[in-house]
KETOR-614198 format. One record per residue (C-alpha): residue in three letters; z, x, y. Coordinates in steps of 0.2 Angstrom, whole numbers, padded with zeros to 4 digits, always signed. Example, Ala and Ser with C-alpha at 12.3 -4.5 7.8 and 13.67 -1.06 7.14 Angstrom:
2
ALA+0039+0062-0022;SER+0036+0068-0005;
! end
This chain:
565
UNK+0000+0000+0000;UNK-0002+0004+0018;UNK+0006+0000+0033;UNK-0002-0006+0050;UNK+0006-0012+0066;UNK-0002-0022+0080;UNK-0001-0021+0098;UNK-0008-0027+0113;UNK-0005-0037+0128;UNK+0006-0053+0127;UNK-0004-0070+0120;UNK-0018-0060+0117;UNK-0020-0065+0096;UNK-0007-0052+0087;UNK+0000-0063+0078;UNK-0016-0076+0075;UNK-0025-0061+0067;UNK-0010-0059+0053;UNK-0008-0077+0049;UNK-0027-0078+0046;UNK-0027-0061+0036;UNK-0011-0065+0027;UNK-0009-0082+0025;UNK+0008-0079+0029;UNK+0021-0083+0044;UNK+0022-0066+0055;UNK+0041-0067+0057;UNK+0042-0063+0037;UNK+0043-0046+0034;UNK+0034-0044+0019;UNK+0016-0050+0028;UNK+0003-0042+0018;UNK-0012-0044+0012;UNK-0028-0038-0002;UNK-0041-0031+0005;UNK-0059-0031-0003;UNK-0058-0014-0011;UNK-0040-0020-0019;UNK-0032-0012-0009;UNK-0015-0018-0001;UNK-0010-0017+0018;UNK+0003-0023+0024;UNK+0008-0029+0045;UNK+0020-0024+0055;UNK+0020-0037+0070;UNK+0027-0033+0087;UNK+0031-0042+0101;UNK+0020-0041+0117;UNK+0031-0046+0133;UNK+0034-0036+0148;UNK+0051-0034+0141;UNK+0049-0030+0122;UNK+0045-0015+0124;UNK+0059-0007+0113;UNK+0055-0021+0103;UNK+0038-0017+0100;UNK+0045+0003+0098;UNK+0057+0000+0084;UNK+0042-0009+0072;UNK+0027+0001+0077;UNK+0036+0020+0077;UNK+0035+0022+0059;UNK+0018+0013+0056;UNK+0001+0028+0053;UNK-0009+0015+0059;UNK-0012+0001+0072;UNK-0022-0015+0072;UNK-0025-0016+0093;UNK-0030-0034+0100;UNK-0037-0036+0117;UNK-0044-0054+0121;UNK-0061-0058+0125;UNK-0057-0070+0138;UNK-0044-0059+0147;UNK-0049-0042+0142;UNK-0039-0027+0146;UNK-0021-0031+0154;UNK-0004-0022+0159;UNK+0003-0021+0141;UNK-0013-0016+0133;UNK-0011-0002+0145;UNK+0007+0001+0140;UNK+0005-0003+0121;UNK-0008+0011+0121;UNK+0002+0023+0131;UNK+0017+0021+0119;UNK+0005+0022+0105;UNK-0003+0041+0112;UNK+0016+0046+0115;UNK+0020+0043+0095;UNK+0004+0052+0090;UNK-0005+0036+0079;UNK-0023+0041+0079;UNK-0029+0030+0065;UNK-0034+0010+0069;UNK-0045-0005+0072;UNK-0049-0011+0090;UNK-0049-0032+0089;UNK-0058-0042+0103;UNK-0049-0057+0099;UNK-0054-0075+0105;UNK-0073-0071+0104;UNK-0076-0091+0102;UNK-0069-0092+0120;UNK-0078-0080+0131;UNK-0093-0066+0129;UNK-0082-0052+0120;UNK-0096-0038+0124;UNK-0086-0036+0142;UNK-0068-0033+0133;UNK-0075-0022+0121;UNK-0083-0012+0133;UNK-0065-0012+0145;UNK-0057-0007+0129;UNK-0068+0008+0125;UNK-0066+0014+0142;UNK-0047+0016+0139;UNK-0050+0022+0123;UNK-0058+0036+0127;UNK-0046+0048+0133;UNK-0034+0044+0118;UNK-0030+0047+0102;UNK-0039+0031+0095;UNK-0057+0036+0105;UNK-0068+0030+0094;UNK-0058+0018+0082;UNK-0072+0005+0072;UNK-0069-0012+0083;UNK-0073-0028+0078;UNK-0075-0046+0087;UNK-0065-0061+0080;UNK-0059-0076+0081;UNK-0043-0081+0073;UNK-0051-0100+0076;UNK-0066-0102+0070;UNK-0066-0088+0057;UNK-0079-0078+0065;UNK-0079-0062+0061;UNK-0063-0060+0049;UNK-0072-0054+0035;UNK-0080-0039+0046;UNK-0061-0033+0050;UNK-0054-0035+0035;UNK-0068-0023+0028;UNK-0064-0012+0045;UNK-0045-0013+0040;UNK-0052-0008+0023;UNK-0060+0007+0027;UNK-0045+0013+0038;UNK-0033+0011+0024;UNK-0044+0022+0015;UNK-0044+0035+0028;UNK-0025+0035+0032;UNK-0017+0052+0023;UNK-0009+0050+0006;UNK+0012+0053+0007;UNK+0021+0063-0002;UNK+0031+0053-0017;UNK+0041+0068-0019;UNK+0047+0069+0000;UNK+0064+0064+0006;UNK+0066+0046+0010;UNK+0072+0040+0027;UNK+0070+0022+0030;UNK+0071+0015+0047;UNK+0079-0003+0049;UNK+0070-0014+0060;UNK+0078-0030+0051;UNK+0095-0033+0044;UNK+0108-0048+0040;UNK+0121-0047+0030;UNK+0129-0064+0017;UNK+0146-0059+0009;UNK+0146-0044+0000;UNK+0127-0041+0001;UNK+0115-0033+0016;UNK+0096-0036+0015;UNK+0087-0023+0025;UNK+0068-0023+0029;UNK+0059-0008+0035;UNK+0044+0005+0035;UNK+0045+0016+0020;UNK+0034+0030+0027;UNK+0036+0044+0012;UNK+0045+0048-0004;UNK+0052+0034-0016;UNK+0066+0023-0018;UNK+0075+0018-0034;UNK+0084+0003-0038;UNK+0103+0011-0041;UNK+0099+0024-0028;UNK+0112+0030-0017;UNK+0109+0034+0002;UNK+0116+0039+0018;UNK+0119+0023+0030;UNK+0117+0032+0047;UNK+0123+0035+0058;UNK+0141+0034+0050;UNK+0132+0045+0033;UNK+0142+0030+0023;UNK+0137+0030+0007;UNK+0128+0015+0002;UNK+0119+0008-0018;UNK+0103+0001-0019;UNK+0103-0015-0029;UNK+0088-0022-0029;UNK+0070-0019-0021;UNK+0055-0032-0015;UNK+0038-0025-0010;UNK+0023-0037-0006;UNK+0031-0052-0012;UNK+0040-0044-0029;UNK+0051-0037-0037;UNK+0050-0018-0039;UNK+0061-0006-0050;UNK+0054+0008-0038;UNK+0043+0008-0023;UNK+0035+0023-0014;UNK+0029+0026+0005;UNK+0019+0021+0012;UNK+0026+0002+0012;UNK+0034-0012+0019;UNK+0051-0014+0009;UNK+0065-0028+0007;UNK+0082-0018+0001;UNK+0098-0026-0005;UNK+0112-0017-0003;UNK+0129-0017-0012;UNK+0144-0015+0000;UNK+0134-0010+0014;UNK+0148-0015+0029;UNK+0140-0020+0046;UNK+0120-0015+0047;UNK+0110-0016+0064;UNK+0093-0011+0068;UNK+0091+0005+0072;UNK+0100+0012+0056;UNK+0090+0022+0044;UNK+0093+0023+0026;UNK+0091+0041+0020;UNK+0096+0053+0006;UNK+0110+0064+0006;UNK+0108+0083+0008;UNK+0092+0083+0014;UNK+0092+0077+0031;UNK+0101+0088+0047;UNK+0114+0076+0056;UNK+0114+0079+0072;UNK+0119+0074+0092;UNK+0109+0088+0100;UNK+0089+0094+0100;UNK+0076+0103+0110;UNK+0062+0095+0111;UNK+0043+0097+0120;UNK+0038+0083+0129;UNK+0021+0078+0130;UNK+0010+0062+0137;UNK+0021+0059+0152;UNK+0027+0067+0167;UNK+0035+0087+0166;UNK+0053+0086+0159;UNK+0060+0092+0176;UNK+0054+0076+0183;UNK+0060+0067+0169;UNK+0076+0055+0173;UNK+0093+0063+0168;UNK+0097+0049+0159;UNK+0086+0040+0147;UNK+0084+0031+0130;UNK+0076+0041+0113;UNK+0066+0027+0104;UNK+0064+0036+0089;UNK+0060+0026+0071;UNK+0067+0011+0075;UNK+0083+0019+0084;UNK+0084+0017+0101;UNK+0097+0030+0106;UNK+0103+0035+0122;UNK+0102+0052+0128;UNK+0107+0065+0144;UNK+0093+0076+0146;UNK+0092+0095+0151;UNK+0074+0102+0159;UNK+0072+0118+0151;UNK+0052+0123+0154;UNK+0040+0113+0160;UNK+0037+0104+0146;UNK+0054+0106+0135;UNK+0071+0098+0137;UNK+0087+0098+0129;UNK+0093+0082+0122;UNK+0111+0076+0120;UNK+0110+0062+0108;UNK+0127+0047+0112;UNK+0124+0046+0091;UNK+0119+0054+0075;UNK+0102+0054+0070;UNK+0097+0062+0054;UNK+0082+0074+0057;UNK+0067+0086+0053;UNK+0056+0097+0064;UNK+0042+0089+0071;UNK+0049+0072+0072;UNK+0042+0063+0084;UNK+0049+0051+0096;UNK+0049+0042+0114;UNK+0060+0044+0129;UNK+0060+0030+0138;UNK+0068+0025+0156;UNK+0067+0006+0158;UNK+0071+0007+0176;UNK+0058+0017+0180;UNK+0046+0009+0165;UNK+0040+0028+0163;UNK+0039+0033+0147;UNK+0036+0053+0140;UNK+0032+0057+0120;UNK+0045+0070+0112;UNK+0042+0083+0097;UNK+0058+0087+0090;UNK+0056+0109+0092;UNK+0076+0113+0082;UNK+0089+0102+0077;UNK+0101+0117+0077;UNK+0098+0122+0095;UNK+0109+0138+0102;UNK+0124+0134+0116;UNK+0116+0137+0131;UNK+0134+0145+0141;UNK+0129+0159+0150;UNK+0117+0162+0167;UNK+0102+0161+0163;UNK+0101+0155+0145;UNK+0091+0139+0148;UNK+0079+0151+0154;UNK+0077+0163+0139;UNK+0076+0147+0129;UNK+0063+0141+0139;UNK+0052+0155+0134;UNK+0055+0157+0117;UNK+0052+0138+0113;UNK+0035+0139+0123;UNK+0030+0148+0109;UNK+0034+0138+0095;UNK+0022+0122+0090;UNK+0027+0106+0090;UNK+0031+0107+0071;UNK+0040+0124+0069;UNK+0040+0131+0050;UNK+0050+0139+0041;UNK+0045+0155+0045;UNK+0050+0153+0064;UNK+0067+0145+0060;UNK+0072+0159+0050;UNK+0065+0172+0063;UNK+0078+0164+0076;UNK+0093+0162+0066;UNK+0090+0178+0057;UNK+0098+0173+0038;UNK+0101+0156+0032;UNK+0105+0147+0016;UNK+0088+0140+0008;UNK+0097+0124+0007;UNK+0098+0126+0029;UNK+0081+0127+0026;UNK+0078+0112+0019;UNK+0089+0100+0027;UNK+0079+0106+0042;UNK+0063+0099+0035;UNK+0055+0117+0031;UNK+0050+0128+0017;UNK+0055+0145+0013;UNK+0042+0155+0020;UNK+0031+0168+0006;UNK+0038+0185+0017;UNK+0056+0181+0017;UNK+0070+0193+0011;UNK+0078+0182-0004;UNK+0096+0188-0006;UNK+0107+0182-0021;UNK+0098+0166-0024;UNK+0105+0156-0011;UNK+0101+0165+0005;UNK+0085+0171+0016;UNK+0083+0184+0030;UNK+0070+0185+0040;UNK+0062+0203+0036;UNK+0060+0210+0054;UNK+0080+0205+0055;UNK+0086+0211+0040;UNK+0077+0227+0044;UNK+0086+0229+0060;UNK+0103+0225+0051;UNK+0099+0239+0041;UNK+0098+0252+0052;UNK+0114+0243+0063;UNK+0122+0248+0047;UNK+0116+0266+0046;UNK+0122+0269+0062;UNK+0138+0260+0061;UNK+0142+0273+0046;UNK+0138+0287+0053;UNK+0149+0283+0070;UNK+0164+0278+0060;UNK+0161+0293+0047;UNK+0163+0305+0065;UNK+0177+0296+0070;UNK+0187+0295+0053;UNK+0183+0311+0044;UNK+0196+0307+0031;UNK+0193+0291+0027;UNK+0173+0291+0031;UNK+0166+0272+0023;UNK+0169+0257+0033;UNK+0178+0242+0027;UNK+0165+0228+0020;UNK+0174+0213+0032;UNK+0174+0226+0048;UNK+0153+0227+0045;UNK+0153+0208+0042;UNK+0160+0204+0058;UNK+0151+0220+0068;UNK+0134+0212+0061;UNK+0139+0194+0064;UNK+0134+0190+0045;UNK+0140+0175+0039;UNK+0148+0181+0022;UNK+0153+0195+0014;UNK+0140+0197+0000;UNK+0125+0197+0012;UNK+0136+0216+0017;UNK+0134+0221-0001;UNK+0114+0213-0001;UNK+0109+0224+0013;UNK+0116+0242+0008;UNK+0103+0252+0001;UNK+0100+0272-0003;UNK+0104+0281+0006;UNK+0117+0269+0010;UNK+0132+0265-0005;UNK+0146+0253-0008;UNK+0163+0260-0016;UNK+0180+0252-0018;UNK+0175+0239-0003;UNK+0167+0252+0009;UNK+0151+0257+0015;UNK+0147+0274+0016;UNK+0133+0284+0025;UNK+0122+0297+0016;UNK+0131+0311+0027;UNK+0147+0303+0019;UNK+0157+0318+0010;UNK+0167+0309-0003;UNK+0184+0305+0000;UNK+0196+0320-0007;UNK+0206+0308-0016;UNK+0188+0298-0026;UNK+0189+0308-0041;UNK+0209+0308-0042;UNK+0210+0288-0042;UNK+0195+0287-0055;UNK+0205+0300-0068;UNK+0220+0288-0062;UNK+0211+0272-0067;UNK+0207+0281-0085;UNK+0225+0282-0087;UNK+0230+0266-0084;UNK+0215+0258-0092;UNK+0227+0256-0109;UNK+0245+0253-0099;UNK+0242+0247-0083;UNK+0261+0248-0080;UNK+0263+0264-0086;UNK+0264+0273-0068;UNK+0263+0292-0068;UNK+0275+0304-0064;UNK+0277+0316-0050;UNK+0270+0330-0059;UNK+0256+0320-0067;UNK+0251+0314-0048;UNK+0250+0331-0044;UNK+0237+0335-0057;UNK+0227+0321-0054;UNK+0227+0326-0034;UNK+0237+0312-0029;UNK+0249+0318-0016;UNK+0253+0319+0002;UNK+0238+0316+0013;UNK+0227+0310-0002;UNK+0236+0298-0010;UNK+0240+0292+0009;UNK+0221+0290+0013;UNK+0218+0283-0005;UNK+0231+0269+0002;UNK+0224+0266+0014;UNK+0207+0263+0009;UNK+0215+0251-0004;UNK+0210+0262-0018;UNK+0229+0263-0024;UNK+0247+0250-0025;UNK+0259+0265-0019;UNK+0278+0255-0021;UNK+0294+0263-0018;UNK+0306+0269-0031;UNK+0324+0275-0030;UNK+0326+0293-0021;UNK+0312+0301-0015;UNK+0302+0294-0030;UNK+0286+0282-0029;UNK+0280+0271-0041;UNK+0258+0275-0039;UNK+0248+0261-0049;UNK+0232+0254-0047;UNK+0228+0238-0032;UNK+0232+0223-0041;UNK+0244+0229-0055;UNK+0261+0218-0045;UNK+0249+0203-0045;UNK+0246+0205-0064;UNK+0264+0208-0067;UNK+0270+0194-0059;UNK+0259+0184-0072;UNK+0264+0193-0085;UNK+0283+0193-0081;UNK+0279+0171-0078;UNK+0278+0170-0097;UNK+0295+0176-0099;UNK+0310+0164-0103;UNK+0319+0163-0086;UNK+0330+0173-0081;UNK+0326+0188-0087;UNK+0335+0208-0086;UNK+0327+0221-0080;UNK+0326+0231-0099;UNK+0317+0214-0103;UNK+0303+0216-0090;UNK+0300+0236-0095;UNK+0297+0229-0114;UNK+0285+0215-0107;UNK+0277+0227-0097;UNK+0277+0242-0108;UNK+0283+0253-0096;UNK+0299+0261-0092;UNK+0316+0252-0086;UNK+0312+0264-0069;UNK+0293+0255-0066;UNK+0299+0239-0069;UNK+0313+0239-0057;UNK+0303+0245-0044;UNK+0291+0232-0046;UNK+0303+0218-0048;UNK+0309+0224-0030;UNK+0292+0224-0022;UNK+0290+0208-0029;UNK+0308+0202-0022;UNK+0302+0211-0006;UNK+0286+0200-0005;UNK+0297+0183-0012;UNK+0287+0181-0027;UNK+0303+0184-0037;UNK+0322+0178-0037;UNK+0334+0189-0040;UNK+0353+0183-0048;UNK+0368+0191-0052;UNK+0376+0188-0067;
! end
């Protein structure tokens, strides 16, 4: 099935045209018929006052096509002019041009006015056909026309993520029937979708398509949903499904048709699908703005919209650039984003997304509407750098290194959370992802190639050997001393984390490996409680002189309670 709205001026045969077509009463929303090739379309039918203009927004946005009237005996008229306007601001390029009323007046002359305002839009050229929703005259001729349109219109993606705008509701007890324009992907019957702008979680029950029943239904169509516990539903609300929408109150967008955003009113409605959403607006360029929505809308790049200021009747079409924008805080930043937008099409890829924010989840990614692009730098499976970026990071890092290795000759390698936050990256694996020869990761630090190995490497690497068979069983003085684990070496070893160093009675100190009172807490758990001291060496395998040490650093960090008999 496809989907075509109508538009035109006021009384000028809209709705005549689907009744004839349809057979059917243009305030159902299922108004559809079969054309000759089998084919089914279905009508969107909009209001054509001076005042129903958001009206006329909310059912025509999400339609590819348009059925345009223009009567014969009246010709073109101040909301033919408007309908068109809106129509070259949403981007719809495919239709039919109707002279309506042809039994009423020559419709050669209305034709004629209508090609000339035609011809410096997006529907130049459109097939146009003279009828008479009276007499008959020239129906069959365009619903071949519509025919051949419905042939032309693109094919949608079944696979895509759905988003259905609401341009009907009403709601009886426990169940909300909903009526909209599904424009892509496919619905279900047990489905469950975000209710926006809330994100509430709501169940299809059941689905009607062209008069029946369906167990699924794919875009493009006209759809009746019931939905099961659905709360309060308005028009304007969109149906979509979770995790692969981006939520959000703020974009930048290019405008385009209308007047330059800095002559744009500061205040002013978004008609976007069928929501009508008002927004404060932010001139950054000529022809881009920053939006600050007054609800959550759930978008992708390249959506495209209408802003609207009833006051002024002045309208200006909107191509959503980043739903993700940056905080524009400092001098001069509305600027600097001026110029890097001016760049960017009005359907940025994935490509351009990842060039700005550098690194981002694939998920991100998606949510946003775009697709990893082939050059990117996967890391881990669930991350993507931009190539240039993480190129740049790189050598960040080198020069990190070698600075810190200058200014801490002892202890040389730089912590993995200190490069985190010095490289703004967002977790700590990316760190680990990005270090590469001559670069090298040890015991949580990133050395340079200049890097001399810490004195004390080799000495905790025969201490870990050691203790790979007792991990309680702490060395001696002496045996320290012959791995190298004394004085300003154990201290750096400490320091780097590479060692637990825990006092002992005297000048003695208990040296074990990082982790080792963590583990001994577990183990000392399974113990019948309370427990002595000579019980906790046994469980341990260690000596009665380890295992009170530990049980004091335990004490000491109020892991452990201690009772005297």
């Amino acid at each position: 099935m496809q989907v075509v709205t109508t538009a035109g001026h006021g009384g000028h045969g809209k709705s005549a045209l689907v009744r004839a077509l349809t057979g059917k009463d243009t305030e159902a929303p299922g108004a559809w018929t079969e054309l000759p090739s089998g084919r089914r379309v279905a009508f969107v039918d909009v209001p054509g006052g001076e005042r129903d203009v958001p009206a006329m927004l909310a059912g025509a946005a999400p339609a590819p096509a348009v059925l345009l009237s223009v009567a014969a005996d009246e010709g073109w008229m101040p909301q033919s002019q408007e309908h068109l306007d809106v129509l070259g601001a949403l981007g719809v390029r495919f239709g039919v041009l109707a002279v309506t009323r042809s039994d009423a007046a020559d419709p050669k002359l209305a034709l004629r006015q209508a090609r000339e305002r035609l011809a410096g839009s997006a529907l130049r050229g459109v097939e146009a056909v003279a009828v008479s929703a009276e007499t008959g005259a020239g129906m069959d001729e365009l619903a071949a026309a519509l025919d051949r349109l419905a042939g032309r219109l693109p094919v949608p993606d079944p696979d895509a993520p759905v988003r259905l705008w609401i341009d009907h509701a009403f709601t009886a007890g426990r169940q909300t029937v909903v009526t909209g324009t599904l424009t892509a992907g496919t619905v279900a019957v047990g489905d469950e979708l975000l209710l926006m702008p809330a994100a509430e979680r709501v169940r299809v029950r059941t689905i009607g398509c062209a008069g029946e029943p369906h167990e699924t239904v794919g875009g493009v169509s006209r759809v009746v949903l019931t939905l099961r516990d659905a709360g309060r539903v308005d028009v304007g609300m969109s149906l979509v499904a979770a995790g692969a929408w981006t939520h959000t109150t703020c974009v930048d967008v290019r405008t385009r048709f209308g007047e330059a955003s800095g002559r744009l009113a500061r205040r002013m409605t978004l008609h976007l699908g069928s929501a009508a959403v008002p927004v404060r607006l932010r001139p950054l360029g000529p022809d881009t703005a920053r939006l600050t929505l007054n609800s959550r809308l759930a978008l992708h790049l390249g959506d495209t919209g209408i802003l609207r200021d009833p006051e002024r009747r002045s309208i200006a079409g909107v191509s959503v650039l980043d739903v993700r924008p940056p905080t524009l805080v400092r001098r001069g930043a509305g600027a600097v984003r001026a110029r890097e937008l001016a760049s960017w099409p009005d359907r940025p890829d994935g490509a351009i997304v990842l060039r700005r924010h550098g690194v981002l989840r694939r998920a991100e990614l998606s949510v946003m509407g775009c697709a990893p692009p082939d050059d990117a730098v996967a890391l881990n499976g669930e991350w993507l750098a931009d190539p240039a970026h993480w190129e740049a990071l790189f050598e960040r890092l080198a020069e990190e290194t070698a600075v810190h290795a200058a200014e801490n000759p002892h202890a040389p390698g730089i912590p993995l959370e200190t490069v985190r936050l010095r490289l703004g990256l967002p977790a700590r694996q990316l760190v680990e992802a990005l270090v590469r020869p001559p670069l090298r990761v040890e015991t949580g630090r990133v050395y340079g190639p200049a890097d001399a190995q810490p004195v004390w490497t080799a000495a905790v690497k025969r201490l870990k050997a050691g203790l790979a068979d007792s991990p309680f069983d702490a060395p001696a003085i002496d045996r320290l001393a012959e791995l190298g684990l004394t004085g300003d070496a154990l201290a750096a070893a400490e320091r780097a984390g590479a060692v637990l160093r825990i006092a002992a009675d005297g000048d003695d100190e208990i040296v074990l490996l990082p982790g080792a009172d963590q583990e001994a807490l577990r183990v000392l758990s399974g113990l019948p409680q309370p427990f002595r001291p000579g019980q906790a060496a046994d469980a341990l395998g260690t000596s009665r002189r380890v295992a009170v040490a530990l049980l004091r650093h335990l004490d000491g960090l109020g892991l452990t309670e201690r009772r005297r008999s």
